[in-house]
N, C-alpha and C positions, 0 to 999 in steps of 0.2 A: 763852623757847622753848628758848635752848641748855640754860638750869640744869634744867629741867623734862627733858628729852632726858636728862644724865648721871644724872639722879637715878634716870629709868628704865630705862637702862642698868644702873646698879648692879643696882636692884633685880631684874631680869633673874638677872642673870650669879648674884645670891644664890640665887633660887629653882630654876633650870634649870640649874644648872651652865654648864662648857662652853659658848658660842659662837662661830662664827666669825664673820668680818667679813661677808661678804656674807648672812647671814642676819640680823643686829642691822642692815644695812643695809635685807631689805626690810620689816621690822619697825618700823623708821621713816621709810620712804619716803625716806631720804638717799643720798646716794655711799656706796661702800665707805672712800674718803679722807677722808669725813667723821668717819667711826664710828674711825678711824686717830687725827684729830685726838682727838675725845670722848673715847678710850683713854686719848691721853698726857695730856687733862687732869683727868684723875679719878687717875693716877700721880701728877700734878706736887701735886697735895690730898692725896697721901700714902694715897689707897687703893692696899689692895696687889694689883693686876689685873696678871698675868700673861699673856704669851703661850707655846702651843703650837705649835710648828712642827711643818709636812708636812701630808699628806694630811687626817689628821682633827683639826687643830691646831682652835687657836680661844682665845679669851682666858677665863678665870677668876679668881675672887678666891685669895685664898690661905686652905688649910686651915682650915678655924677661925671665920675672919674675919664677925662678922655687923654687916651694918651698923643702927643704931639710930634712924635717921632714915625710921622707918617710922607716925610719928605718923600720924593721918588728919584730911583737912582738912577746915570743917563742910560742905560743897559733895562731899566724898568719902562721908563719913558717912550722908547724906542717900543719897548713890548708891545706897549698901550696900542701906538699909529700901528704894528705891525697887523693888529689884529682886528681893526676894523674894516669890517667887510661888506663895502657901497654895494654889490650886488645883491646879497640874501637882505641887506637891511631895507634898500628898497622895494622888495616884495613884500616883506611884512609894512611896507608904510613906514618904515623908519627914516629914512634917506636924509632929511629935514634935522629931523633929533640927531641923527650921528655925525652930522655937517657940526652943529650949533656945539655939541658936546664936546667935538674935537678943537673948535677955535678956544673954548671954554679952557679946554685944558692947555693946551698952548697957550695963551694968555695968562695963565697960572705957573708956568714951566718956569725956571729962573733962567734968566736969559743966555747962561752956558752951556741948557739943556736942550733949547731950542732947535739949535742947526741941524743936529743929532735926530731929532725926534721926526723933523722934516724934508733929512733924508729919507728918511725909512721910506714915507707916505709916499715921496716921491721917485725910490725905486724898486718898490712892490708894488703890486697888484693881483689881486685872485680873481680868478676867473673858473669859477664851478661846470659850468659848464662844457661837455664835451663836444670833440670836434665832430666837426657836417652834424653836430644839433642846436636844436634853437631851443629854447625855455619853452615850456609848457605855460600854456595861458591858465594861472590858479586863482579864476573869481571869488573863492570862499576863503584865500590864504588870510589875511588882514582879517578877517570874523572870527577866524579858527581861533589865529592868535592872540586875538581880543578874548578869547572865551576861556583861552588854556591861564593868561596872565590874571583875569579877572576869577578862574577859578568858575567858570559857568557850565552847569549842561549847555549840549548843542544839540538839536535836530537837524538831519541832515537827510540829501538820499546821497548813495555810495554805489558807483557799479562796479562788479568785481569784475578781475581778469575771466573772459568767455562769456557775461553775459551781456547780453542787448538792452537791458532796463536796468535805469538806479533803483536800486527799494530802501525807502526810507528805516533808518535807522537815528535813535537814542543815546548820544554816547557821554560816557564824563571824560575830560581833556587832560591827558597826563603832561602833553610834551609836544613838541616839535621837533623834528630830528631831519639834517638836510644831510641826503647820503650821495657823495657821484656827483651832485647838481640837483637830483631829486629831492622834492620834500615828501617828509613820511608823516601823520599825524600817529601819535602813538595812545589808545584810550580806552578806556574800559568800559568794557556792554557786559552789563549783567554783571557774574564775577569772576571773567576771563579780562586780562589786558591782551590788546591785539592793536597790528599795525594796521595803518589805511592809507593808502599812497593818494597825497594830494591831489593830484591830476586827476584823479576818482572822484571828488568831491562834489556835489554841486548842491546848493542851495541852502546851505550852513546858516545857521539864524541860532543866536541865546537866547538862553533860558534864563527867567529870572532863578530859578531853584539852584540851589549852591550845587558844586560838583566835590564830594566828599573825597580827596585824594587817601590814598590806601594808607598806612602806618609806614615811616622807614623807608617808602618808595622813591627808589633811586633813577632817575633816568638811563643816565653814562651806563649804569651797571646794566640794568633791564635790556638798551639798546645791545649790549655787547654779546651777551648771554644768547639773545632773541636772531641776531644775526649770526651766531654758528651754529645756531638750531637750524635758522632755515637753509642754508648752506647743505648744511649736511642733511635736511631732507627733502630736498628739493634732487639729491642725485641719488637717485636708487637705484641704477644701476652701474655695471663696468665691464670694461675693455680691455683686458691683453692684447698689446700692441710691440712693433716696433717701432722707432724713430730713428729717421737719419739724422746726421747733426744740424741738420738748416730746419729738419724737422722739429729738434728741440726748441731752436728759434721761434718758429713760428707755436709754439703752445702758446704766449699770451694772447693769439686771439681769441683762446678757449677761455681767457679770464684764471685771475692766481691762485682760484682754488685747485681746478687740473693740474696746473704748474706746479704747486706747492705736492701734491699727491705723483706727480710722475719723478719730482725728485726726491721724493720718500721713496718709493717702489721701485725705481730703477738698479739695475743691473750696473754690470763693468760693462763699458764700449768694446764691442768686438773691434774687429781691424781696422774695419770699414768706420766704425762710428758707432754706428748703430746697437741703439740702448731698446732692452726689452723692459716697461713698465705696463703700470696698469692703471687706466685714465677712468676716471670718475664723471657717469651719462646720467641727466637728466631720464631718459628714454632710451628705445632703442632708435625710434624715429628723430629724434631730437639729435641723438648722436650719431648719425648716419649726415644729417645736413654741417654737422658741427667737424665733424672728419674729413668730411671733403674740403675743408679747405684747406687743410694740409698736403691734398694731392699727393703724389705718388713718395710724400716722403714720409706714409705712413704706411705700416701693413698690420694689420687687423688677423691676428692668431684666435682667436676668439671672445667670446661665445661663438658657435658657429652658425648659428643663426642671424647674428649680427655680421658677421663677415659675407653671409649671403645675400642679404640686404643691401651692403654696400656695392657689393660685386654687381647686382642687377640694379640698382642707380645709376652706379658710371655707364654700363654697359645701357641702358637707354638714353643717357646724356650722351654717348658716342652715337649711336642711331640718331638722334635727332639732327645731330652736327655733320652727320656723314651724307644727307639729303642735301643738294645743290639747294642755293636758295634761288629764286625767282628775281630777275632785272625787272626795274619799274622804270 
């Protein structure tokens, strides 16, 4: 663990320049007195790592210095092909580059790392996309991502969810983020950062004027934060329910946040099975169409307003169904 730590260290301080302690600290989950020690014992092996003093100090290699112990291991190698991903690269226009870059490295692999590496390619594959969908046609993806790499304003128009017309909008380009199979661009207007689901996009064109990215700004973390926000407020209201056991089954059609919240909230199985939780609704309407697919292996205790709702749905899905249909 330690030798693996300094190695990553080095190899750090090579590619990023500059670090200070308490960032090589939360970088490895260690003490700051840790990464102090790891310091002087990458000196004491005669790497030449330097400290900066004051404010923006932090440790570095010295001028010049590359270190050579950048072999890759066959369990590294493997990583590499596991993670290239021919579909999201050819939406951004990459397809060509991740082709050229993979033979690149194979051709570099030492020839006992090979076999190994060319397994992998060839028995994975990701496929983002979900089933009975097809990709969304994104004619501004390849722009975006030119404009988020090159660090450019973008003028764009943007339709939201419910309206009829895109209205053009100003943004600076934080990120890219492909969630599900969807792409999200992630960017900030004015001085809120906000998501924009690509499929919205149309008519994206750079800006020659730079896009100032914000201090510290982390995508991973922003993305992570930003989607149990909207999780969580996207369902405002709830359901005291029962479920039968086929009925638990069938909650991941409600997606894993219900799922996650009815195994929190639930009860002990009476005889029969049947667990009393309480299910997490967009709406009252929303969750009236979302309950019904659980059919009779749910029962709806309250609100009771929403259980009224429910009750006069089926009951005019039964009227509609109970009219003979007409022979043609």
């Amino acid at each position: 663990m330690l030798a693996s730590r300094l190695l990553s260290i080095l190899m750090l301080l090579q590619t990023r320049g500059r670090m200070s302690a308490p960032l090589l600290a939360r970088e490895f989950e260690v003490s700051v007195r840790t990464i102090h020690r790891d310091i002087d014992q990458l000196s004491a092996a005669g790497i030449p790592v330097y400290a900066d003093r004051g404010r923006n100090g932090g440790f570095q290699l010295l001028d010049g210095y590359r270190t050579k112990l950048t072999g890759l291991t066959q369990s590294e190698a493997e990583t590499i092909f596991l993670a290239g991903l021919p579909g999201p690269a050819a939406q951004l226009g990459l397809a060509d580059l991740l082709s050229t870059a993979r033979l690149k490295l194979m051709a570099a692999l030492p020839a006992n790392l090979q076999p190994g590496a060319e397994r992998i390619a060839a028995r994975f594959h990701l496929d983002p996309t979900g089933w009975f969908r097809s990709a969304h046609p994104l004619p501004s993806l390849q722009v975006v991502a030119r404009a988020v790499w090159g660090e450019r304003m973008l003028t764009l128009r943007y339709r939201r969810a419910g309206e009829s017309d895109a209205r053009p909008r100003r943004l600076a380009p934080l990120g890219l983020v492909l969630k599900g199979g969807t792409w999200y661009l992630v960017a900030q207007s004015g001085k809120s950062i906000r998501t924009y689901r690509m499929a919205n996009i149309r008519d994206a064109e750079i800006c020659d004027e730079l896009a100032i990215r914000p201090k510290n700004f982390d995508l991973g973390a922003h993305w992570k934060k930003a989607s149990r926000d909207y999780e969580a407020g996207v369902y405002r209201e709830f359901a005291e329910v029962r479920l039968s056991p086929k009925g638990i089954e069938l909650l991941e059609l409600l997606g894993p946040y219900v799922t996650e919240a009815a195994s929190k909230t639930g009860g002990k199985p009476d005889r029969k099975g049947w667990v009393l939780c309480t299910l997490p609704l967009e709406s009252s309407d929303f969750g009236v169409r979302e309950l019904l697919r659980l059919g009779d292996d749910v029962i709806v205790i309250g609100p009771p307003a929403l259980r009224a709702k429910l009750a006069a749905t089926a009951d005019r899905i039964a009227r509609v169904h109970s009219i003979p249909t007409r022979s043609t």
